[in-house]
C-alpha positions, 0 to 999 in steps of 0.5 A: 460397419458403416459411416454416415455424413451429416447433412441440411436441408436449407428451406427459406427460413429453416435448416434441415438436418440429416444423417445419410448413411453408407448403406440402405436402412432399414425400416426408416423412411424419408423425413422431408418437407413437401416439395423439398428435392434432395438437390437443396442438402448442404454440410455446414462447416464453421459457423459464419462460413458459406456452406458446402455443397454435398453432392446429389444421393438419393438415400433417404435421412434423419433431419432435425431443425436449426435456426438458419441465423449463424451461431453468435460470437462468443466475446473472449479476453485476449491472451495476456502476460502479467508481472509483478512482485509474485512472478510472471503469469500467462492468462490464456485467451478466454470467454467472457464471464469465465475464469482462468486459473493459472498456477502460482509462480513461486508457489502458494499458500494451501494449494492456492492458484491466481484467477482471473475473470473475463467480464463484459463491458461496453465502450463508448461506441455501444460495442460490446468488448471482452475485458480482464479484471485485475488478477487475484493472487492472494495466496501466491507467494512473493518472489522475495522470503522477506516480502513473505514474511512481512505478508505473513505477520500483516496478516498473522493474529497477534495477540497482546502477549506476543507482540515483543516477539512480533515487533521483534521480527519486524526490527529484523526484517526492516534492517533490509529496508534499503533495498525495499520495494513500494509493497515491502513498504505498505507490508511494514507500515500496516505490521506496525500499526497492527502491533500497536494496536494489539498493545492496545497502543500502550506498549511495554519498553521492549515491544516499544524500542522494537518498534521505533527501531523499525520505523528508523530502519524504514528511513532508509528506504530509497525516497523515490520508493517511499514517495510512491508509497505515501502517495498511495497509502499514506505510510510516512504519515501513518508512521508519523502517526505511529511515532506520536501514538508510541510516545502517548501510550509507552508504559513507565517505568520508574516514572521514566522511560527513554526509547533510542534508535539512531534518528529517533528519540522519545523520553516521556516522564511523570509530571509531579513536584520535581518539575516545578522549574520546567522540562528541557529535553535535547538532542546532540549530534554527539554522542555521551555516555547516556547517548544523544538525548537527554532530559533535564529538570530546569531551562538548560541542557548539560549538553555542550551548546555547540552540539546541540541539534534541537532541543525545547524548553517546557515551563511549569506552567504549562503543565500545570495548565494543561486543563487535565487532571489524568494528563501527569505525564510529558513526552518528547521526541525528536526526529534527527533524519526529517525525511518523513515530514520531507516524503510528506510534502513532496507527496502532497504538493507534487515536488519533487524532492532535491538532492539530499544536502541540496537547497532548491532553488527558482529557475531563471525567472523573475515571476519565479517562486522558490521552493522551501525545504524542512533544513532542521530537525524535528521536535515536538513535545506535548502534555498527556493528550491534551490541548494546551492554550492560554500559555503564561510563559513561553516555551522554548525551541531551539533549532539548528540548521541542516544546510547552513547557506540557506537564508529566510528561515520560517518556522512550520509545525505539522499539521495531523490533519492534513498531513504535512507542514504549516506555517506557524503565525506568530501574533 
């Protein structure tokens, strides 16, 4: 047995190392420069760190040349804590452009670990830093089983046949829309725009009453929450969107089809001789035995006045000018809960939204300007898909005021491109 103790010989600009053993070998001679003595032999320790002297041994060694220049730091990403919907991960500190893999918090999906990379980046200052990117936990699972599900059908392939099924599952899964998070929102949105397109966006009378029930559980998301979401990802007016798309493209039957939740209705219908005095469809915040819509052939709704929440009149004119053969049919919906369109406009314009019931009013300024709010349900009607102009008699709206104290009405219609309100002028 013996033991040997590494050694270096520093000689200006070049390091010698040495392996001096415990016992004389045999058979190996020095290997030293010309006029090096063994007085110049030191251990390096840490790199950065002075050297240690070793004392003086005349026992002969095995040297091989090091740059004498200490060996360069390696940058690394700083030891750090995340936390989000699908736990909380601890990413240890690690050199820069490795990646960390960490387990899931709640588990994954085939055996699926979050990762993390440490890039390099450059400050302003020219210094060279280590930095970590977003983590990457696709495949974990969230924290809550409906944020799960939710993941699983936004991501699931649907084929046309299964989409009664699918959007029946969405119906369920919103009826906890109280309680959603800003995730749990875009999950829903993006499932509801896959069903409709995997219907080719002409949904059966099942697949379609899912859906819209879906869209009306989603009005009961906390508005912060839903202001957030539309911020980042449009959601109220894609489900807007969604709304109108439903009403172009339901399948008829019998020429007519009704689709109810509670703050949302569409009735479309076929355009042929029995509209020839016009369309009136109305809402009532009273329910009848056909429910709170009802369309009616004619100027009139049956609906006592003093109920009627909206209601609008289409003459026969305008379907007949509609400047499309293929558009024989006429939708209507209407909205009794308007918190899409109000989500929309706080989001865009960046005020924020009054108290539910409240009217916003200036502060104590006389250059103060007062801030509008939408105090009426919505309506809308439309022929087919077409655009139509150059009307010979007039449409008819009516509309009922939410908070009945509040003055200087303005009706505004919205706006698909820009997605919120606009001034209607009137000439």
């Amino acid at each position: 047995m013996h033991t040997g103790r590494g050694m270096c010989v520093h000689v200006k600009s070049v390091t010698l190392c040495a392996c001096a053993e415990s016992r004389e070998p045999r058979g190996l001679l020095p290997l030293l420069l010309p006029g090096v003595s063994l007085q110049h032999v030191y251990a390096l320790d840490m790199v950065g760190q002075p050297p240690t002297v070793v004392p003086h041994t005349d026992r002969p060694m095995i040297a091989s040349v090091l740059p004498t220049e200490p060996y360069p730091t390696i940058p690394h990403c700083v030891e750090e804590i995340t936390e989000d919907e699908k736990g909380s991960i601890r990413w240890p500190r690690t050199p820069v452009d490795q990646t960390s893999y960490r387990p899931c918090p709640y588990g994954s999906n085939w055996e699926y670990m979050a990762k993390r990379i440490c890039v390099s980046s450059v400050d302003e200052s020219e210094n060279h830093l280590a930095v970590w990117e977003p983590p990457d936990t696709t495949g974990c699972l969230y924290q809550n089983p409906i944020t799960n599900n939710l993941d699983d059908l936004a991501n699931a392939d649907i084929p046309q046949e299964s989409t009664p099924s699918a959007s029946q599952s969405l119906a369920n899964l919103t009826l906890e829309a109280k309680e959603f998070s800003e995730t749990e929102v875009n999950l829903s949105v993006d499932v509801v725009e896959k069903i409709l397109s995997s219907s080719g966006e002409k949904p059966d009378a099942v697949t379609a009453n899912n859906l819209l029930k879906s869209i009306d559980n989603l009005l009961g998301v906390c508005r912060d929450v839903m202001v957030a979401s539309q911020t980042e990802q449009n959601t109220a007016s894609r489900l807007i969107m969604s709304v109108e798309k439903l009403s172009l493209g339901v399948q008829l039957e019998e020429g007519t089809i009704s689709l109810k939740s509670d703050n949302i209705f569409i009735t479309a219908t076929a355009i042929n001789a029995s509209v020839q005095d016009g369309l009136t469809f109305s809402v009532s915040s009273v329910a009848s035995q056909s429910g709170r819509s009802e369309l009616e052939r004619g100027d009139s709704s049956n609906l006592p006045m003093e109920t009627i929440e909206s209601s609008i009149f289409i003459p026969s004119s305008a379907m007949d000018n509609s400047g499309q053969s293929s558009a024989r049919r006429a939708q209507f919906i209407a909205y009794s809960d308007n918190s899409l369109f109000k989500v929309s406009d706080a989001a865009a314009s960046g005020v924020e939204l009054p108290e539910e019931g409240a009217i916003p009013s200036a502060p104590d300024d006389e250059e103060a300007i007062f801030t509008s709010v939408l105090n009426t349900p919505v309506i809308a009607a439309s022929i087919g898909d077409s655009k139509v102009t150059n009307l010979q008699d007039p449409i008819e709206i009516i509309l009922r005021k939410q908070i009945k104290n509040s003055g200087n009405p303005e009706c505004v219609y919205w706006d698909f491109r820009f997605k919120r309100s606009t001034r209607w002028l009137v000439k």
